[in-house]
C-alpha positions as MATLAB code, in Angstrom:
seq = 'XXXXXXXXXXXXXXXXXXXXXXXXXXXXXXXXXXXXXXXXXXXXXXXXXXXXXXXXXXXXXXXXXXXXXXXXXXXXXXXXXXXXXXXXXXXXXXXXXXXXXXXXXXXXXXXXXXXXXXXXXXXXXXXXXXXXXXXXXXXXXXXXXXXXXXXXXXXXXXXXXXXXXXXXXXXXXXXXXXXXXXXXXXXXXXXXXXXXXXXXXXXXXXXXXXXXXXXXXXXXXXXXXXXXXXXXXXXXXXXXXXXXXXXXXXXXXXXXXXXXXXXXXXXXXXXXXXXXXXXXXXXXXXXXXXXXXXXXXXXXXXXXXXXXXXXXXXXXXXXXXXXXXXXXXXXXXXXXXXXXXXXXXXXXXXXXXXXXXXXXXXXXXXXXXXXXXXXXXXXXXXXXXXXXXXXXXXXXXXXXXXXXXXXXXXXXXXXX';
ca = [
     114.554  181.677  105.796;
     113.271  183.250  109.149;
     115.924  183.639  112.222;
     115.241  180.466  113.708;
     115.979  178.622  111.105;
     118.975  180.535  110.567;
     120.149  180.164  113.872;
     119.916  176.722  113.903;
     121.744  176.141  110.907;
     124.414  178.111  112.532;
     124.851  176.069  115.639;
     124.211  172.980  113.237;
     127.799  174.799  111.591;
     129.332  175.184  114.447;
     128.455  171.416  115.997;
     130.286  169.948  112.909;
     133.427  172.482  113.507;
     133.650  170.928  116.892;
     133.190  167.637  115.466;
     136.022  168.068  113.323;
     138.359  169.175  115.852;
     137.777  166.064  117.847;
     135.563  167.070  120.467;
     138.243  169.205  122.681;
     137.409  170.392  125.874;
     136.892  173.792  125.012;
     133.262  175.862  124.289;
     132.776  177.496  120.993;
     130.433  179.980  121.254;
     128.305  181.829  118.232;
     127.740  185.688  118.875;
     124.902  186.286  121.840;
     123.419  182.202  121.074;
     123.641  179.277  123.025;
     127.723  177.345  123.074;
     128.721  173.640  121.976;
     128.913  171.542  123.931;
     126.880  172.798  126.641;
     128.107  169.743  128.687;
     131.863  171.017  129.578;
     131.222  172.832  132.918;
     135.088  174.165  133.244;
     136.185  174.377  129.539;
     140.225  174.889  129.176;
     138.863  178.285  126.879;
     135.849  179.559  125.207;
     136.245  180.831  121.312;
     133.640  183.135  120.593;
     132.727  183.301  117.099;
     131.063  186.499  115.868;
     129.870  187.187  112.307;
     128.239  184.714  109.445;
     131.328  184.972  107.221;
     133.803  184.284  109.581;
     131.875  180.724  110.869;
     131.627  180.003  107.090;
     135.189  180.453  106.792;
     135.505  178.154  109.478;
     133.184  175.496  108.260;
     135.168  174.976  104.519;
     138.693  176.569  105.483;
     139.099  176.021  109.031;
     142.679  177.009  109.481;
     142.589  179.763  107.884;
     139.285  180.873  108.947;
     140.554  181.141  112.454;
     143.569  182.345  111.858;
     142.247  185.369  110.001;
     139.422  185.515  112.295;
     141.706  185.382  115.131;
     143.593  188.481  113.759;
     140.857  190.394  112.606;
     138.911  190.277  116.071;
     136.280  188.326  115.195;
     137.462  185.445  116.868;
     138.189  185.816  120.370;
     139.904  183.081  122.833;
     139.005  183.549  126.305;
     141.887  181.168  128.146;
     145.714  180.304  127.877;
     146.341  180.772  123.757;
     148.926  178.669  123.870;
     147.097  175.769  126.088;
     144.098  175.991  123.998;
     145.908  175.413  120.593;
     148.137  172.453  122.030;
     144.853  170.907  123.373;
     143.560  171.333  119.774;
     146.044  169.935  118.050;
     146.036  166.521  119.699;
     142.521  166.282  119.616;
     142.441  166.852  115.748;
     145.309  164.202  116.017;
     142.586  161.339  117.469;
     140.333  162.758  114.981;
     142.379  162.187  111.922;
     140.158  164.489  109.636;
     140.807  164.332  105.937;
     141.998  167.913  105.488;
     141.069  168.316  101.969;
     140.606  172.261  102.314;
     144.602  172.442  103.655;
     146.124  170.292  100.825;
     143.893  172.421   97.973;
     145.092  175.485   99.811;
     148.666  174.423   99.836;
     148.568  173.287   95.407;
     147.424  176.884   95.103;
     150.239  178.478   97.518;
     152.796  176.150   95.824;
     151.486  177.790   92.179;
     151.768  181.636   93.469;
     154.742  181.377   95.955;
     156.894  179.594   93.801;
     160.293  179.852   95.274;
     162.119  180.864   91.905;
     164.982  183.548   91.976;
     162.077  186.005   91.791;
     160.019  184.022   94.015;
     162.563  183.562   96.727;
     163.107  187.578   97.412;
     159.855  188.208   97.574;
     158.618  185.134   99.986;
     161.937  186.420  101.981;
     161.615  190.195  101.960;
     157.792  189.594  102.664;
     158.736  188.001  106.009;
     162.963  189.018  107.150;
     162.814  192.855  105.985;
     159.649  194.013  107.940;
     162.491  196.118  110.040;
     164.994  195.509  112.061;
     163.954  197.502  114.738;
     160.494  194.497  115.079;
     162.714  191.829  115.762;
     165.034  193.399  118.173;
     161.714  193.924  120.576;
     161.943  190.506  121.533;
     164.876  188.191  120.046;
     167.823  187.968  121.893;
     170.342  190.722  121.819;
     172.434  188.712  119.247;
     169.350  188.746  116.515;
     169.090  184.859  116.218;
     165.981  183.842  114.545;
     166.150  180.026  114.811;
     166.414  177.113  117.838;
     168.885  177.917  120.537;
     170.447  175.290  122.345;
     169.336  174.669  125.826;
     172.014  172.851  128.479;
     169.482  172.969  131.402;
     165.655  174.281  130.550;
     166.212  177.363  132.746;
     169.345  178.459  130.747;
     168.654  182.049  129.449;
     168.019  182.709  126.183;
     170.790  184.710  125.292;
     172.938  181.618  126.588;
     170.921  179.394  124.938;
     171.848  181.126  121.529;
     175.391  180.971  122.452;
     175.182  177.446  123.361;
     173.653  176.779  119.895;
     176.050  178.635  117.753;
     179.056  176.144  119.663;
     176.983  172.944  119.229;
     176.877  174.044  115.374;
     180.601  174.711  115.179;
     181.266  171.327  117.170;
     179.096  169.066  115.235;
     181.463  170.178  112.158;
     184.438  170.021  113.660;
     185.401  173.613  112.679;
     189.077  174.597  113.327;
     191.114  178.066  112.853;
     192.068  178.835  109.269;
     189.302  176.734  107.937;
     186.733  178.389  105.364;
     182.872  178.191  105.701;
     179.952  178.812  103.471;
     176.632  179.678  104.877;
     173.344  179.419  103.273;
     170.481  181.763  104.347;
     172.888  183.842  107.316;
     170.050  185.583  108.700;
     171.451  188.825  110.549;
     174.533  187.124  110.974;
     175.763  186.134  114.378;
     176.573  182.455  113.574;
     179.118  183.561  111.037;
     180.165  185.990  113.374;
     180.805  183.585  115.986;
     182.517  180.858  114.186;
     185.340  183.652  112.537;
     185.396  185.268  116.149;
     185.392  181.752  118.206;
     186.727  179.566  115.985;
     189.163  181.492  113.663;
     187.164  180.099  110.545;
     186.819  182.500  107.481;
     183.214  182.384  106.027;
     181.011  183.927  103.270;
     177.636  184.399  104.475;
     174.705  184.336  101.519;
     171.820  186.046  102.061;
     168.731  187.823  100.081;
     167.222  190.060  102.743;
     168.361  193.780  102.465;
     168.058  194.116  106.217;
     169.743  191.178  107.314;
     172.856  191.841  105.012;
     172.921  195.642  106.214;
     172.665  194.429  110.177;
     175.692  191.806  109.509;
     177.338  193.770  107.733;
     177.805  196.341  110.201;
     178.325  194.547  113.012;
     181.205  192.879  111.389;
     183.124  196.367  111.603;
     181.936  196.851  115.074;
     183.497  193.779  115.610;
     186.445  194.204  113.601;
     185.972  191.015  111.418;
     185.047  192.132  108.157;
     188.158  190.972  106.997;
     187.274  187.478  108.270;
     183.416  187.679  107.154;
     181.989  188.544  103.849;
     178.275  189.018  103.661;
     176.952  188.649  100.334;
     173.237  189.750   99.262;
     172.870  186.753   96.564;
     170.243  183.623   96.333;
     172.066  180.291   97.791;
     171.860  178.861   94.097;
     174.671  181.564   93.323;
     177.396  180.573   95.641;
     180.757  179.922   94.302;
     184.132  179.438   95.567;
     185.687  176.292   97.223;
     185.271  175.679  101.380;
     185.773  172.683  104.116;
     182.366  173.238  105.195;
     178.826  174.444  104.043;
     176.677  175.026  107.213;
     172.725  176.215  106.725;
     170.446  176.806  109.858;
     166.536  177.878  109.340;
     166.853  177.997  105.042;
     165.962  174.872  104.124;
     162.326  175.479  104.949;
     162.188  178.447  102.711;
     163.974  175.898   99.163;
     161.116  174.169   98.677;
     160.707  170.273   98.220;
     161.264  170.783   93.883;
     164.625  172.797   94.455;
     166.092  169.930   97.034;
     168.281  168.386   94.310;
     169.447  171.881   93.546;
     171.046  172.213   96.595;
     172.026  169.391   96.618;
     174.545  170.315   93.529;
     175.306  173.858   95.099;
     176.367  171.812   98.433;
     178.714  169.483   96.666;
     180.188  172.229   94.032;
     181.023  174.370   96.916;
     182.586  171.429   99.849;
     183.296  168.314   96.893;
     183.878  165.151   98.476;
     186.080  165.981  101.050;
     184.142  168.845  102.756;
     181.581  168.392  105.752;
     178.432  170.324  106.126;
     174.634  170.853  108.666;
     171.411  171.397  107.623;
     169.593  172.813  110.872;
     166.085  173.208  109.699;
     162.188  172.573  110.600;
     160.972  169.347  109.550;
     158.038  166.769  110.302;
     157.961  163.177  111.257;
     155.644  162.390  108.340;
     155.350  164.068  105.004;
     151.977  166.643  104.892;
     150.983  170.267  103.943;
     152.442  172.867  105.903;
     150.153  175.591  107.761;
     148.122  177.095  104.834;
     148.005  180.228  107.023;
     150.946  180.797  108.351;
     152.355  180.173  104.245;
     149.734  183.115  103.268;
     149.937  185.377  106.473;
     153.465  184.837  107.712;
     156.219  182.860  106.061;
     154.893  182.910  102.287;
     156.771  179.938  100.167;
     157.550  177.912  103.436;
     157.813  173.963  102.957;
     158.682  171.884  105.871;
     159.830  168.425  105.319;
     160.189  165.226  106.540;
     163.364  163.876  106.446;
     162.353  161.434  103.625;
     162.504  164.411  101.413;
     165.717  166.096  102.642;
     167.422  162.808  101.608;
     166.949  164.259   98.196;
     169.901  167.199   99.247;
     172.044  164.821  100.409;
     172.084  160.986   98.070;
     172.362  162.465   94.597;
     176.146  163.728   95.638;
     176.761  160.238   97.579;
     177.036  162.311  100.702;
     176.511  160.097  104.267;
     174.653  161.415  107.191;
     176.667  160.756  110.540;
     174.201  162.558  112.479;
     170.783  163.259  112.691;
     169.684  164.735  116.215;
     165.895  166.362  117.060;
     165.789  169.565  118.934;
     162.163  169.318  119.026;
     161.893  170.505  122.713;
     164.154  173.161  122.496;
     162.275  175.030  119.721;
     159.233  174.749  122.026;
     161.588  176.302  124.680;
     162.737  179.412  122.578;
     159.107  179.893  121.201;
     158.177  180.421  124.763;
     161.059  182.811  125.499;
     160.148  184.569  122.068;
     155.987  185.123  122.774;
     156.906  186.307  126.352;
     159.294  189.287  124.871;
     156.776  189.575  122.357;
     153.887  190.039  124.620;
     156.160  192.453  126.161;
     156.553  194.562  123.627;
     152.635  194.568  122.040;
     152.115  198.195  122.353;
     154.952  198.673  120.455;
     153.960  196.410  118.016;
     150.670  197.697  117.839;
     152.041  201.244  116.766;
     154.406  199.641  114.270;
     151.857  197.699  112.576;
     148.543  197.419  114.009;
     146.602  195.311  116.244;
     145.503  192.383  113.534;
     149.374  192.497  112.895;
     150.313  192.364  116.201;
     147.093  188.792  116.841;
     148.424  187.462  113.590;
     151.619  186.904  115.109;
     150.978  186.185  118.593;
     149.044  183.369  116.863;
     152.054  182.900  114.889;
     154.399  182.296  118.015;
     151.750  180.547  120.516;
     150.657  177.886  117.502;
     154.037  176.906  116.949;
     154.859  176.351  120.398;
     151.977  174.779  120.786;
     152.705  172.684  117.420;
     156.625  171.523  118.772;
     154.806  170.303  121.753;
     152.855  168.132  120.048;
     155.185  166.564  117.304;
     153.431  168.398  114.554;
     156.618  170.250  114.286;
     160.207  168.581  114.564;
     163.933  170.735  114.714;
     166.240  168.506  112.985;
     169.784  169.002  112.761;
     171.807  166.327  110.234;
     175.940  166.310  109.978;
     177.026  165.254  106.396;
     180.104  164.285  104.761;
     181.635  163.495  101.270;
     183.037  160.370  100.604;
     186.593  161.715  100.524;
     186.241  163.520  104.079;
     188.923  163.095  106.764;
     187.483  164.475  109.615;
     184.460  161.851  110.515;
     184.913  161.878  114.697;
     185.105  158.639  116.084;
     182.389  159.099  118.681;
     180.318  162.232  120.157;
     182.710  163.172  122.759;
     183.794  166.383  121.226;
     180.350  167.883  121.284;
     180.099  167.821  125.361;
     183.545  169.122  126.337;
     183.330  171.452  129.271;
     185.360  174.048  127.841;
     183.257  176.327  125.419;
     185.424  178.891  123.038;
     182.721  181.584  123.074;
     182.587  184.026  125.502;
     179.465  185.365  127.198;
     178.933  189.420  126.541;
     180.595  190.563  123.236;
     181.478  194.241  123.261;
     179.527  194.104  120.021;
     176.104  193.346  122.324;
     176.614  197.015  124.017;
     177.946  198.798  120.563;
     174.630  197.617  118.444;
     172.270  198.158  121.868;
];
């Protein structure tokens, strides 16, 4: 085949990649050869495309294709990252392609990311114990990995957090002497906060080795290790008796097949009269989650729709008395995350590399760019056994004016 006819073959490729994304108003453009579509004269960003296996990756696996292309270089984006993705996604939205490569990608991830006992570690160690140190350049001070609460959009993050960890205590109605279980504690500040702010006792569960070790010690910095016990153990072994189970950000890391499971861990552990949240990532419609982000980023990741999480919650007769979507405010602390992040890229760069450091600045800007556009939902539901005396009569006691927590923990300074 002479070059010609190779070239053409190659724009023919890369005509039925912008085809498939639904005709956005961007410019693809392959190596030194002519763009598609030539017609756009101020594109929102031009992707240049350089090398034959990278546009073949994007021809049969076109997520992953430019994801890895975008972290390897050989993708570049030359405009807002952020604005070009959301633009993207609701184009492919109109389009309504099959996606036949994404739901054979996702069977296979299922198979080899299996979130078993085994399974689980490794998804979570893959992703939680790359090092402390990496996700103190650019979450907030109090290490919370999950959707802060926004009162007003220009609320700082570190507020925002604050305001999050209250709305959770709230929506449970948590009171001094009362004793918590929490599934999946990350580095610990929401158990922290409700033994600090709310004089609960809790028993955090947890399988990262770095999370566990940062909790841990800032529960003696604090002086509540008496009040908060940190356990490194899988959810599936919790035991004990409490008024409430809370979980924020692990649900997406159970897996659809292990729902019921939890379900019977929830109700051994609160029974009928005990209360309990689920604060998790979910969709408006069941699909595959991002094949990439499963292999590159957050391996053994399901997110559901909240068809499946009634799978937790109706085998042990619990009822839902609230369901509220914090869709917005995820976009919100995405944006606050990939602006520390960007911050902090030469740092990241000599931690890990610079197809580390695209991979997740592709990682942050997609999901913004994804809660912007619906693909991506944050929903929090309130649940109760049947037996359970403390159902509140309306929603007044989540907007009081009077918050317990206090803004700048001497802890903050201490772990600085």
């Amino acid at each position: 085949m002479n070059n010609s006819a190779v070239s053409s073959l190659e724009k023919w490729f890369l005509g039925k990649i912008y085809d498939s994304l639904g005709k956005p108003p961007i410019r693809l453009v392959l190596g030194s050869e002519g763009d598609i579509p030539r017609h756009i004269d101020k594109p929102v960003a031009t992707v240049s495309i350089s090398g034959h296996r990278t546009l073949a990756k994007l021809v049969f696996y076109p997520e992953i294709g430019f994801g890895d292309g975008y972290a390897d270089g050989s993708i570049r984006v030359n405009g807002d990252l952020v604005r070009t993705l959301e633009i993207v996604l609701r184009s492919m939205k109109r389009a309504r392609g099959s996606g036949w490569a994404s739901r054979m990608m996702s069977r296979w991830l299922d198979f080899i990311q299996e979130n078993t006992l085994r399974g689980s570690a490794r998804n979570i160690h893959h992703h939680y114990d790359l090092s402390n140190d990496f996700y103190k350049l650019w979450l907030d001070r109090q290490m919370v990995y999950t959707c802060a609460y926004f009162p007003t959009p220009s609320t700082p993050l570190e507020e925002a957090q604050i305001a999050k960890m209250d709305h959770v205590c709230r929506k449970i109605q948590l009171e001094a002497g009362e004793r918590v279980v929490e599934a999946g504690c990350g580095w610990g500040a929401l158990a922290l906060h409700m033994a600090k702010y709310y004089g609960a006792t809790v028993r955090a569960f947890n399988i990262s080795k770095e999370q566990i070790a940062y909790g841990r010690e800032r529960a003696k910095l604090e002086g509540l290790s008496h009040k908060v016990e940190f356990i490194e153990d899988d959810y599936r072994n919790i035991s004990g008796e409490y008024d409430a189970f809370v979980s924020v950000g692990m649900v997406e890391h159970v897996g659809a097949k292990h729902y019921k499971e939890l379900g019977r861990v929830i109700h051994r552990s609160i029974g009928n009269a005990g209360r309990g949240l689920l604060h998790f990532i979910g969709r408006t419609q069941q699909r595959p989650f991002s094949p990439w982000i499963r292999k590159r980023i957050f391996p053994g990741a399901h997110v559901p729709g909240l068809r499946e999480v009634a799978d937790i919650l109706e085998p042990s007769d619990f009822s839902v008395l609230d369901v509220e979507n914090l869709q917005f405010h995820y976009a919100k602390t995405l944006e606050h995350w990939l602006a520390r992040y960007e911050k902090a890229s030469d740092r990241v760069t000599e931690m890990f590399g610079p197809e580390f450091l695209r991979a997740w600045r592709l990682y942050l800007a997609g999901s913004i760019a994804a809660f912007r556009v619906g693909n991506l939902q944050l929903f929090q539901i309130v649940f109760a056994g049947t037996d359970c005396q403390k159902i509140p009569w309306t929603r007044a006691h989540l907007y009081e004016d009077e918050l317990p927590a206090k803004k700048g923990s001497k802890w903050i300074h201490a772990m600085s």
